[in-house]
N, C-alpha and C positions, 0 to 999 in steps of 0.2 A: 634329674636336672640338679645340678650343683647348686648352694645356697649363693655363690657369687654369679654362676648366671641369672637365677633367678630376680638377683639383685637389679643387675644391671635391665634384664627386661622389663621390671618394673620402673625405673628410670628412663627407659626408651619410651615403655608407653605412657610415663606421664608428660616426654615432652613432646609428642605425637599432641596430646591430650590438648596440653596449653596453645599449640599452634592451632590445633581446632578449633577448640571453645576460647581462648582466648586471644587471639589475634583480635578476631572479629570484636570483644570488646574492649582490647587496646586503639584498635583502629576509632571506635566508635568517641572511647574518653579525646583518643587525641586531634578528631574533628572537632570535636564541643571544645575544647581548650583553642584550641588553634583560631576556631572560629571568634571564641570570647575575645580573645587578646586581640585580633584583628578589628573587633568593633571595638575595642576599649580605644588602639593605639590609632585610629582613622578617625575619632574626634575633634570636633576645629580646634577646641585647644589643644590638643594635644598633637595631630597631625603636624604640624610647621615645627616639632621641635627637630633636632637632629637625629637624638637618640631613637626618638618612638620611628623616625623614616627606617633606622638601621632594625628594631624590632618588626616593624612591620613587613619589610624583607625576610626576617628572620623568619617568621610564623607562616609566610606564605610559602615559603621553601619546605618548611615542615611538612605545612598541607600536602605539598606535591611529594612529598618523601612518602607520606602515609597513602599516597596513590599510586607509586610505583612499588616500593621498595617493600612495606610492611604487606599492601595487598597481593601481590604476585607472589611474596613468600607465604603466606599463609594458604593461599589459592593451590598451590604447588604442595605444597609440604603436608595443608592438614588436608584437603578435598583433594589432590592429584588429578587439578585442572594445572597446568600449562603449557599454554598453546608458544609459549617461546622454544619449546624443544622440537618442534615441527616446521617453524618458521623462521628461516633466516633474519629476514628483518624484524620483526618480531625479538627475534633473541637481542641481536644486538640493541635496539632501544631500549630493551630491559634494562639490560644490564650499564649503558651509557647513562640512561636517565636517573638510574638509581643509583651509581656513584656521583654524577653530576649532582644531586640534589642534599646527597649524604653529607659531600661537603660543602655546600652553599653556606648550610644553615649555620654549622661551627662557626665559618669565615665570617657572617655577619655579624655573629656573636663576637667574636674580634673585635671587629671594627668598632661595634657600639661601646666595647670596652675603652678600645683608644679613643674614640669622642669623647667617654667619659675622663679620659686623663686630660685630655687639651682644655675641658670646658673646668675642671676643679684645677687647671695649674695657677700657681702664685701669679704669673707673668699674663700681663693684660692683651701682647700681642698673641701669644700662642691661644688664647681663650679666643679669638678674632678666630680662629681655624674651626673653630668648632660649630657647621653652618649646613642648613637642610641643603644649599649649593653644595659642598662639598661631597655631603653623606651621598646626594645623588650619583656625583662625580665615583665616587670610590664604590658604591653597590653597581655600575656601568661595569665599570672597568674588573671589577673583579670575578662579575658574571663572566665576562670575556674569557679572562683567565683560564678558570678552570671550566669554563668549554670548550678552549681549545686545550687544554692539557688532560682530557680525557676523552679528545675524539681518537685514540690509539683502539679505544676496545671498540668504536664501532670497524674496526679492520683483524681484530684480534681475538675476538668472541665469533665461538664459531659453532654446530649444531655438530655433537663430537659423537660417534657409536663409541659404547663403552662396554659394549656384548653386544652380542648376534642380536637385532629387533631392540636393539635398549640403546636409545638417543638420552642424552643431556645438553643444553644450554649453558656452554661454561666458556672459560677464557683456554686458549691454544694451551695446554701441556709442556711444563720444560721450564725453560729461562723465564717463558714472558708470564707464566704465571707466577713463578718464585717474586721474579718482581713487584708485581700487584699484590701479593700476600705481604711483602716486607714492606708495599708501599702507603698500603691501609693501615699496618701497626706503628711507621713512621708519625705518617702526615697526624692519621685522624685518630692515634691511641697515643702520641705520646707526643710532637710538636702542637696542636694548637691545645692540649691540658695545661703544658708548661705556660704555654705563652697568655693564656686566661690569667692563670695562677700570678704571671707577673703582671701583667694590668689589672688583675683585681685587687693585689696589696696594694699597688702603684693608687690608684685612685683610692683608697681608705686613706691609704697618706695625706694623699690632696686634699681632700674633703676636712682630715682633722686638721690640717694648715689652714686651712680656708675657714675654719669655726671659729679658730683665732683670730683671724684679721676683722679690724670694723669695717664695714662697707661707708665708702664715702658718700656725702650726702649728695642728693641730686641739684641741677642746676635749676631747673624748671618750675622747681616745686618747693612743698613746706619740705624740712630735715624730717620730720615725721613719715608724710606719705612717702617718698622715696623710700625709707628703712621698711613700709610694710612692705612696698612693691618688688623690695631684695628680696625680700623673707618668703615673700610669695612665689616669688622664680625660685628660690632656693630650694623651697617646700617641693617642689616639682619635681626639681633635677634629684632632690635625697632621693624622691618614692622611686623613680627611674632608676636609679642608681642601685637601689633596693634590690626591683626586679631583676634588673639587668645580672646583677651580683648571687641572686639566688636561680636563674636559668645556667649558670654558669657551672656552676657548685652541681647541680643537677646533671651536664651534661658530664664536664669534670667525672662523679661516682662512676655514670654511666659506661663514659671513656675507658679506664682503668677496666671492669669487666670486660670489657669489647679488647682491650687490648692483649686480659690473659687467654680469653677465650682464643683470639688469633694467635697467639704464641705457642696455645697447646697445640691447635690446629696446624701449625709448622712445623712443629716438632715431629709430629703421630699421623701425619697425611701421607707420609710415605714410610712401608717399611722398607732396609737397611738395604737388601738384596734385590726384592721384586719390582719396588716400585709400585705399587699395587695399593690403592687408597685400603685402607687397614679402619672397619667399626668394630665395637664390639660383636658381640653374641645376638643373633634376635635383631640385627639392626641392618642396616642399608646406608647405602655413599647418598645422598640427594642434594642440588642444592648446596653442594658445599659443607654439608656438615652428616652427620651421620641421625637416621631416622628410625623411629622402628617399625619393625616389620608388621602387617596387618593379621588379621586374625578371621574368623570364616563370616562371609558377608560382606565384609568390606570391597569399598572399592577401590581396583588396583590400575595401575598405567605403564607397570613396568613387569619382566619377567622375576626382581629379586625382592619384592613388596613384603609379600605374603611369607608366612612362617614356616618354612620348607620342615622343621621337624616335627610341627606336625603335619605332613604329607599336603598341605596348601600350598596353592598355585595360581597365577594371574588366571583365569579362564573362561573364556564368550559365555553371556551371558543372555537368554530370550528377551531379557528388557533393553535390551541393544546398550547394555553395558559390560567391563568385565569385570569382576569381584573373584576377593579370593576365595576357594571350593576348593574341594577332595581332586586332588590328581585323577582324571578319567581313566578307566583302565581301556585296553587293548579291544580296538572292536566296536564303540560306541562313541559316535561322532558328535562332536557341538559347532552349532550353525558361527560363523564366523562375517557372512555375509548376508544378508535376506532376511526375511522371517524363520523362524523353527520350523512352523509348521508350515510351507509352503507358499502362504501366501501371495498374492502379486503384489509391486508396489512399483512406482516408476519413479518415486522419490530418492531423498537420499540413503533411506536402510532399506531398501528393497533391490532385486536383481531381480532378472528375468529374462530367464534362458541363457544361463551363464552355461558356456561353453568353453573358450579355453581361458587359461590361467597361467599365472606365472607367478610366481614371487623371488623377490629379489635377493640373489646372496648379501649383498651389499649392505641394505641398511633394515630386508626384512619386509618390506612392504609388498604387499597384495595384489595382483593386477588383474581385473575379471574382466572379458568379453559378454557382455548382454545382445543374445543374437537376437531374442523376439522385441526386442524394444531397441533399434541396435545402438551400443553407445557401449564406451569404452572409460571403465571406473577403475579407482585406485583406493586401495585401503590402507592407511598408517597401520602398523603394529600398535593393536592393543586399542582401536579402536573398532565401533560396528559403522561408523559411518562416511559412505562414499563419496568422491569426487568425482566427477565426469570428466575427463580427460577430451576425450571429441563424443557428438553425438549428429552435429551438422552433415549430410549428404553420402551417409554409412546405409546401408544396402543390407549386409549379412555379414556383420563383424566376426572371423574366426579366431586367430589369434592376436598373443602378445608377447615382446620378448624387450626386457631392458637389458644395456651392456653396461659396462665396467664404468662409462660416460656420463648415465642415466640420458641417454638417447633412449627413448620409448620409438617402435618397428608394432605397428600396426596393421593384420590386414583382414580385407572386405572383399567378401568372394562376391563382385556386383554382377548383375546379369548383361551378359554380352561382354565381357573383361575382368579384369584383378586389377588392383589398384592396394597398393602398400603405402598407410599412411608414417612420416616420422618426426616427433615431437624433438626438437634437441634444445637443452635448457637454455632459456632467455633468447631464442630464434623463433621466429614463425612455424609454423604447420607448414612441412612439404609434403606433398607426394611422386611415388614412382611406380609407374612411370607417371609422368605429368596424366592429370586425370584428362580423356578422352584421346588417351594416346595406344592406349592396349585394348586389344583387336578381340576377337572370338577366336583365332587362331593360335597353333602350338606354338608361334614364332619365340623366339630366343630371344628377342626385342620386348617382347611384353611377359604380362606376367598372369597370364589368362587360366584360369578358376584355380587361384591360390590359397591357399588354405594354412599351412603353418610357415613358422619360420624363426629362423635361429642368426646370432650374429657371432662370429670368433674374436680373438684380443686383434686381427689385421683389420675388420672393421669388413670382412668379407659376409656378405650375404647370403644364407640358403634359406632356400624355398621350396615346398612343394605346391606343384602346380594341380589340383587332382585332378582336373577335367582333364588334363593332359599326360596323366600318368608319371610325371617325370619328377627330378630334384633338378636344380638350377645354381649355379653357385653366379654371384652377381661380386666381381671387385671394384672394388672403389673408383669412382670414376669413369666405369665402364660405359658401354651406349647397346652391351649385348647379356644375357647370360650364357654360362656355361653347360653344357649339361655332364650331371655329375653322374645320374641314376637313370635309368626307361628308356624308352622309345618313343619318343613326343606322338601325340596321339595312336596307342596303341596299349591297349592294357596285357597283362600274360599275368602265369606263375611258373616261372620258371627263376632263376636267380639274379638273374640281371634285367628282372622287368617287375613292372609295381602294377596295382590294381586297386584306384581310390587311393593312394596314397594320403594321409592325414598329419600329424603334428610329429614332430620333430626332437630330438635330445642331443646336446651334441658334448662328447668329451674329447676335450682339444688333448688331454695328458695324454692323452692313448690315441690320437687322434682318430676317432671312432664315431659314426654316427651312426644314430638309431634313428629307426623310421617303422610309424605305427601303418603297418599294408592292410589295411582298414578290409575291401573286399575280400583278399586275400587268408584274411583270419591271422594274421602273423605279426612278429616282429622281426626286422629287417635290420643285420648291421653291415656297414658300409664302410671301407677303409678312405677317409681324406685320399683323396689324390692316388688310390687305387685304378683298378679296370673299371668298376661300375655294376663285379659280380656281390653280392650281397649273402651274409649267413643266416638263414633263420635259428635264431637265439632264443624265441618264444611261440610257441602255438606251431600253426601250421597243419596240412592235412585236413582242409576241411573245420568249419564250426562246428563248437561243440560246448559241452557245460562242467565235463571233466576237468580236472587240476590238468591234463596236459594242452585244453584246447583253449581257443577264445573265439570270440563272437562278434565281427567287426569292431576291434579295438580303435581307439581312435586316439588314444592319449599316449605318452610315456616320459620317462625320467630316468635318469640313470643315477646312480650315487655318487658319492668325489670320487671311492676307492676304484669304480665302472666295474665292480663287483656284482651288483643288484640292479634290477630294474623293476618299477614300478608302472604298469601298465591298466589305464582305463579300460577296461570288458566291457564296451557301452551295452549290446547286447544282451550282455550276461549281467546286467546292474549290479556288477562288482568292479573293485581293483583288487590288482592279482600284484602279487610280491615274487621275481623269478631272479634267481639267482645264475649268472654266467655258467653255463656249462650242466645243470641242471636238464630233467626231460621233464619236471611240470615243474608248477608254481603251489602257492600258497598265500589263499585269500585274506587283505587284512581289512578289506573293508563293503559293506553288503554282504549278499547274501551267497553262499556255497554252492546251491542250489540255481542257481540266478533270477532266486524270485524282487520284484521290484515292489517299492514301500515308502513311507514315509519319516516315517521312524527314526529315532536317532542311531540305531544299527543297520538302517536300510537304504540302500538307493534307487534313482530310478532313472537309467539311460545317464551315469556319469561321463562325462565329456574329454576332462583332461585330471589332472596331476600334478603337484608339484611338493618338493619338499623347502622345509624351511632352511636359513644356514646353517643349523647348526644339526638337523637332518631327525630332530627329534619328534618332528611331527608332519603328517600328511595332509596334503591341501586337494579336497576332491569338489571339482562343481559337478554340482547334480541337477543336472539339466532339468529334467519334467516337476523338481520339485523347487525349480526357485530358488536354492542356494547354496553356497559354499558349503561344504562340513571340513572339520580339524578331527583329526583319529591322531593319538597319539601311538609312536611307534616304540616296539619292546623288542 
């Protein structure tokens, strides 16, 4: 390692360091400050003056600065807790709340400045302006302001993939962030510095005009008590004046660093050609600024955390976290879902009887079937804990398939029918056919003991029906299906007929579909909108434990290139690895043998398959043992 990377790694981890360990005690000084001044300036006497209403604004905008903006960054940056990259609304309030407040605080710092020039000017009408009415009037309207002039980011901050499984909470890419970058170095690094800078000489002026004038003597009174009662208000307005001149000067420093820091960040956020956010050595994009990378133990939330030279990686962890660890090698699985070791749970980290699976090209996320408990969960990338997607009036959940849409296609092999449930984002739960509409029979109309299913970029439907032997293709709108594959009620093995048919794979490039012939021992490919005669691609001939047989398969996948397939051996407590054109396979996960186990290199009755998007790793549910495992692929 070079003495300039090294450098620089030591600079990443020490501002790792500060955002750890010291957020939390900047956060802490600038409660206790914010609080103090808040009880100092809420005072009877001191409340009703002008200045201390504009401070008191000031300090409470703070508070709420040090709630959105310093905690969510530290939370993110030093712990890699945040939940705004998961959550739309979530994200945008972050990010709304925490410029709305950022500039609050400047702008009443303003304001309290030009009160301070009206109440020290020569002129006795313009001193009339200087009035807790006013101060009200202009903290009103300027909350206004810049509430509506930064509701753009709640339309404009959006939950962005930035890799395959690696979400960020940031503002849209392009124009409308250049904007925002030039608009924060603007507003809050270089117009309200100037503009303090000129009301703060502007009133030292005032104030020394104002030392020279005598104050006139009162009406009411002796000339004596009137000159103390000046002296007395004047004594006030100095210490205000004081404060107000030294929070300024303070934000002022602070400004000027905020402003090179965003300059650099404009400069070196993009390089020349790629466009490509550009950190150092050892470090990572987060957040807006560049982080460093973690080191073995730590905990990680994304795939680019951990110190990739030395061979560390995000990876599931049995305390239902993940931390960065040694790259697993080829063959030895970590639970992703469930317990390690098997256990039940009908919680959020538990599965049970996970069956088929999916995960999403799109943004990476998880989808399990829990057949013995039945209910249908999802998992974020890069976390261990589940959602429940449905769990109400589910039977025998088998599969799941997201599209391009994040329409979620659910189905429940229920007794006496099929029933396909489908979630489409911010719509109600349908099903199809309407629940109590599909029969015990083959009919084309129903969808009777269904089992997997696939959806194409037309929004067309396929299914296997297994109690009916067949595949069904269902278009949009229809009131029938089609039949693509079998003989509705009638099993064979012959080419053009299925037996048990099970889960599904489909590659639209080639338009080509696979199909796990579960009884039949085989895999089955199927040309779209062929005759309905079918290749065996894999196994066939009977069960077996040999590299060329399998043993009611019940899973599969195919890869982008539709070179490779990846097939659950539920029988055989393996997944087998078979290559197009191939006369056997090669096991990359259980046992060779097809002994069943627990074990981090063992399985027991695997169900289905999937790979992640970027095809680097294997997703297998192991059914008898309760949970997911991730094997990585070589």
């Amino acid at each position: 390692m070079s003495s300039e990377s090294s450098f620089i790694a030591s600079l990443s981890i020490a501002q790792t360091s500060l955002y750890k360990y010291g957020g939390p005690i900047l956060m802490a000084l600038g409660i206790v400050s914010c609080t103090l001044s808040l009880n100092v300036f809420t005072k009877k006497n001191l409340r009703k003056n002008s200045c201390s209403i504009y401070l008191i604004a000031y300090n409470t905008s703070n508070l709420l600065l040090i709630f959105t903006s310093i905690l969510v960054t530290t939370l993110a940056t030093g712990y890699f807790i945040d939940p705004g990259s998961y959550n739309l609304i979530i994200c945008r309030i972050r990010y709304y709340t925490m410029y709305l407040f950022d500039v609050l605080g400047p702008s009443y710092l303003l304001l309290a400045s030009i009160d301070r020039i009206l109440l020290t000017s020569s002129n006795a009408r313009i001193r009339q302006r200087s009035t807790c009415r006013s101060a009200h009037v202009c903290i009103i309207i300027m909350t206004l302001f810049w509430a509506l002039a930064h509701s753009h980011s709640l339309v404009f901050t959006n939950i962005l993939q930035i890799a395959p499984g690696v979400v960020l909470c940031y503002f849209q890419p392009g124009i409308y962030l250049t904007l925002v970058s030039y608009y924060s170095l603007i507003i809050k690094g270089i117009l309200f510095p100037l503009l303090m800078l000129g009301t703060g000489f502007w009133t030292v002026r005032n104030v020394r005009n104002v030392s020279r004038i005598k104050p006139a003597p009162a009406l009411t009174t002796t000339g004596a008590t009137a000159i103390r009662s000046t002296l007395s208000v004047r004594s006030k307005d100095r210490q205000l004046i004081k404060i107000l001149l030294i929070d300024t000067a303070v934000y002022i420093i602070f400004s000027i660093m905020v402003s090179v820091a965003l300059m650099y960040q404009q400069i070196n956020q993009y390089q020349p050609q790629t466009s490509t956010c550009q950190c150092p050595p050892f470090t990572y994009w987060n957040n807006g600024m560049c982080m460093t990378q973690l080191f073995q133990g730590q905990l990680c939330s994304n795939a680019y955390v951990c110190r990739t030279d030395l061979n560390l990686s995000c990876q599931p962890s049995c305390d239902f976290t993940y931390r960065c660890s040694a790259s697993p090698t080829a063959g030895i699985g970590l639970t992703v879902a469930g317990f390690c070791n098997g256990s039940t749970d009908a919680g959020t980290l538990g599965v049970m009887g996970p069956w088929g699976i999916y995960v999403s090209p799109f943004d990476g996320i998880l989808y399990v079937t829990n057949y013995d408990v039945p209910r249908f969960q999802s998992f974020l990338p890069f976390s261990r804990i589940g959602s429940t997607i449905l769990s109400n009036g589910l039977s025998a959940p088998e599969d799941i398939f997201v599209d391009s849409s994040h329409n979620i296609y659910m189905t429940d092999l229920t007794t006496g029918q099929g029933i396909m449930y489908i979630q489409r984002p911010g719509m109600n739960l349908t099903s199809f056919p309407a629940i109590g509409q599909s029969d015990s029979s083959c009919s084309l109309t129903g969808l009777y003991g269904i089992t997997g299913v696939v959806v194409d970029q037309f929004n067309n439907i396929y299914a296997t029906l297994s109690r009916c032997f067949i595949i069904v293709k269902w278009v949009p709108n229809s009131t029938a299906g089609i039949l693509v594959v079998g003989n509705p009620g009638y099993y064979g093995t012959d080419s053009n007929t299925l037996d048990w048919p099970h889960f599904m794979s489909l590659d639209e490039v080639r338009g080509a579909l696979y199909v796990a012939d579960s009884t039949n021992n085989r895999i089955q490919k199927f040309i779209i909108g062929g005759n309905g005669t079918g290749i065996t691609v894999a196994g066939g001939g009977g069960s077996g434990v040999g590299l060329n047989k399998l043993d009611g398969p019940s899973g599969v996948w195919v890869t982008r290139n539709g070179q490779t397939l990846y097939i659950a051996d539920s029988n055989n407590n393996r997944v087998m690895r078979w290559n197009l054109g191939d006369t056997q396979g090669s096991v990359v996960a259980g046992s060779a043998s097809g002994v069943a186990g627990s074990t981090n290199t063992l399985l027991s009755n695997p169900g289905d398959v999937a790979l992640n998007p970027t095809e680097t790793y294997l997703y297998v549910s192991d059914y008898n043992n309760n949970r997911v495992q991730r094997f990585v692929l070589q």
